[in-house]
N, C-alpha and C positions, 0 to 999 in steps of 0.2 A: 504494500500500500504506500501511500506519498508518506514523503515527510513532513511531521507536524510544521505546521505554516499558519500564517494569520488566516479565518475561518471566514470567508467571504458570507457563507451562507446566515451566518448570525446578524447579517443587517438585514436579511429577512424573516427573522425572529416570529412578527405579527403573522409570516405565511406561513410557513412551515409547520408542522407538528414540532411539541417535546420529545419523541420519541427520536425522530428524525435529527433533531440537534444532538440531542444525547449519544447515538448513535457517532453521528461523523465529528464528535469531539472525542470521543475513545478512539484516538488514531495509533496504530500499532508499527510494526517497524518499519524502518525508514531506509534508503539507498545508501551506500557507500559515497564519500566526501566527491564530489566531482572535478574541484580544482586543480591543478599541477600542481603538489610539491610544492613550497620556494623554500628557502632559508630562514629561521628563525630568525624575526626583526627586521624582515623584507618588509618596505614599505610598499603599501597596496594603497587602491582607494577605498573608500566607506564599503565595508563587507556587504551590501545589499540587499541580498538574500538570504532566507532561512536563519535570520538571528533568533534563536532559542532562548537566551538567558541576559540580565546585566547584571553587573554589581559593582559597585560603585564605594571606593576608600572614606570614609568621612574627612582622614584626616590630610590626604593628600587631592582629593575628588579628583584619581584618576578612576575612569571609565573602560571596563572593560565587558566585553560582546563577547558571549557563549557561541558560536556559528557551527553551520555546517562544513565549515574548512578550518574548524580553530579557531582559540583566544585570541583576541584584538582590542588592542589599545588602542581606542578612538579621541583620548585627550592628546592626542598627538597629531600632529598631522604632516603629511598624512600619515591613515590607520597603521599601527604596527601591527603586524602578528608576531605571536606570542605562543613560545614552545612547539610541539609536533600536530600535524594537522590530524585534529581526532574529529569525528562529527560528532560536535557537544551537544548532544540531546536536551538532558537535562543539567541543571546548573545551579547551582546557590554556594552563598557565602557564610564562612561561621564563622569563629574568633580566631582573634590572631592570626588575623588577613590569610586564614587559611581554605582554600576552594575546596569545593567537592563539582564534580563531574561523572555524568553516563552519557552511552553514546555508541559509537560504533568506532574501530578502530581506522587510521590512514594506512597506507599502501607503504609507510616506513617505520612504521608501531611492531612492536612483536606482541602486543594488548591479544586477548582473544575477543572474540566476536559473539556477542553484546560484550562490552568492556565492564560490566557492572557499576560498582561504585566505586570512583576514582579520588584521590583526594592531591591537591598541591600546597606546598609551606613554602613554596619561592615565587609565588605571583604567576605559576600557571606555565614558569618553564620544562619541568617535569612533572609527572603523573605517576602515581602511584598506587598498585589496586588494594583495594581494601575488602571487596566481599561481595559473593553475586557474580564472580567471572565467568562469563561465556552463558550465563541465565538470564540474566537481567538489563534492559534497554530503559531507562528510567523516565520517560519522554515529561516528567513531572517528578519534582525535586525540592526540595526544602530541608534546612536543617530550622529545629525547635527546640526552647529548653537545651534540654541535654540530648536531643532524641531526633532522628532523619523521621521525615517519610515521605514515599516513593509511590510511582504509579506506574509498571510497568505490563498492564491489563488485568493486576490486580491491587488495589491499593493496599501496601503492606508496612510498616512499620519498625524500627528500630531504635536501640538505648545506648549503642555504642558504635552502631553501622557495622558488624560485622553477623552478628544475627539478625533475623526480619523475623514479622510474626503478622500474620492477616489481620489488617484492619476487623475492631466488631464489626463496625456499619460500611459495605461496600460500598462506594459510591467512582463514578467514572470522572476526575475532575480536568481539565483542560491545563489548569494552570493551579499551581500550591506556592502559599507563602508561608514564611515562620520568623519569630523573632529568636535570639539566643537567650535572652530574656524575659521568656515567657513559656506556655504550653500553649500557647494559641494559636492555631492554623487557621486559614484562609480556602476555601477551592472553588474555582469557579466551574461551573457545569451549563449544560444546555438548558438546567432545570430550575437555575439560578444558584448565588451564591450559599457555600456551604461552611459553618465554621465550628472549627471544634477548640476547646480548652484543656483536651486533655492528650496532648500533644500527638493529635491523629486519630485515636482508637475510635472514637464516637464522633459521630457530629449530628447539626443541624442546620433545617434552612432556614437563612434570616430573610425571611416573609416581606420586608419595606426592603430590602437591596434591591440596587437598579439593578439591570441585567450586564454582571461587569466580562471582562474579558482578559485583563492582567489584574495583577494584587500585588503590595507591597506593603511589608508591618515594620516598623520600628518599636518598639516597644507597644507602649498604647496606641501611635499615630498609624495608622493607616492612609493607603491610596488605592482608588480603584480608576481603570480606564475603559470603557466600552468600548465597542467595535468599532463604533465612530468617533472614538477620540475624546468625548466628552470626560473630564475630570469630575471625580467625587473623594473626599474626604472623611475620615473618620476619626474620631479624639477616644472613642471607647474599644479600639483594636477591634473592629469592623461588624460592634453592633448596630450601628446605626450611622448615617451616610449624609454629607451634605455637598450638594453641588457645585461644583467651581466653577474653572474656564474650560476650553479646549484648545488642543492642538492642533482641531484640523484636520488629522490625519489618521490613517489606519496603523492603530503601535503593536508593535515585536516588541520590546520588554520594560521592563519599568521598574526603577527601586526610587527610595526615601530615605530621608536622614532628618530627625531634630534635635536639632543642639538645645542646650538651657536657655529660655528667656528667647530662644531665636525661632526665625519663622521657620516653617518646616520647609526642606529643597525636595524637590521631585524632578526625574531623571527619566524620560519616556523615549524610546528610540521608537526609529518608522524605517521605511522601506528606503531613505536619502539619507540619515542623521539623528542627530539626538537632540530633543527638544528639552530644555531645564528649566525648572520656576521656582526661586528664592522666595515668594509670596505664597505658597501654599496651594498655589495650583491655580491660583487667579488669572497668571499673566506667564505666558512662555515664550523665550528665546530662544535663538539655534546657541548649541552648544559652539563654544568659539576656542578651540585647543589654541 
């Protein structure tokens, strides 16, 4: 089947059945990287297609893109890439600027195929496996609390990422977010937004969420963006939602950061660049490396 990609059919939301969303947002595995090869720290232009993940340093706001050719550094320009070209499926960030990544291995990886769960301690130049090699294709990622959870067509759960254990409540989500600071999960579905407190195992739908398409938690602060780019907000870790600006555009991935006393920043990339708002999602610039 395709690789997980921005869901056109969700701006048809009012037409479609739930069935039928729910359906083509449980996308399963994905093609082999299609790009040549370059050298690590070859400058490219803005990775375009199939950006899967971001995450984003509070303390440096360098910007990096999960892709289907590999990490890329987009505070730079132009884009670097960054380590060996894996197709990063899935992606999220935990402490101590340390990455986790799934996916499928490049053509100069000795990875097995699903690469399971991968983890980086140097910013994404090397990879290293952790649990789930040659099982598990993650296309939905998060670390929480202390604890991963993963969606690899079955949502499964972990406390140390190298054992999983089935979610109680299955549910199929498009996109998963977490804090390291919390048990609180995020998941977006064709059925609407799902969130759980108890870092994955249960959840629930929160009944007033707009119909979102990426997530993003910092602690309490939340961000959600819909298929058409409209921003929403959240101050109770995405019980409840309030609307912002828009981008404009149709977003590939999205993180958040609030400092003390400071407004919250939001980081949305699209199919050209990365879109930033120091206001809290009122007002967005192109990202200017």
């Amino acid at each position: 089947m395709r690789p997980k990609t921005f869901p056109n059919f969700l701006r048809r939301r009012l037409v479609l059945p739930t069935v039928a969303l729910i359906s083509m947002m449980s996308l399963a595995a994905c093609s082999a990287p299609s790009a040549a090869p370059q050298p690590p720290g070859t400058p490219d232009s803005f990775p375009s297609g199939h950006v899967h993940g971001m995450s984003v340093d509070p303390g440096s706001d360098r910007v990096l893109l999960a892709t289907h050719n590999g990490l890329y550094d987009v505070s730079v320009s132009p884009a670097q890439r960054i380590g060996p070209v894996i197709d990063l499926m899935g992606y999220t960030a935990g402490e101590n600027s340390t990455l986790y990544a799934s996916g499928h291995p490049g053509p100069d990886t000795d990875l097995p195929n699903p690469v399971g769960l991968l983890s980086s301690t140097d910013g994404g130049n090397r990879w290293e496996p952790l649990s789930r090699q040659g099982q598990s294709d993650f296309h939905a990622l998060t670390r929480t609390g202390e604890s991963f959870v993963g969606y690899d067509g079955q949502l499964i759960t972990s406390g140390d990422g190298l054992q999983w254990l089935p979610a109680e409540t299955q549910i199929a989500p498009f996109d998963l977010s977490g804090t390291t600071s919390s048990d609180v999960v995020l998941a977006t579905t064709g059925e609407g937004l799902y969130r759980s407190t108890d870092a994955g195992s249960t959840w629930s739908l929160v009944t007033d969420s707009p119909l979102l398409l990426l997530t993003a938690l910092d602690g309490e602060t939340a961000v959600g963006v819909t298929p058409e780019g409209d921003i929403h907000t959240s101050a109770d870790a995405g019980a409840t939602w309030e609307k912002k600006g828009s981008i404009e555009a149709a977003p590939t991935a999205i993180d958040t950061h609030t400092d003390d006393g400071a407004d919250q920043e939001i980081w949305v990339a699209t199919e050209t660049g990365v879109k930033v708002s120091g206001d809290g999602g009122t007002s967005f610039n192109d990202l200017a490396p």
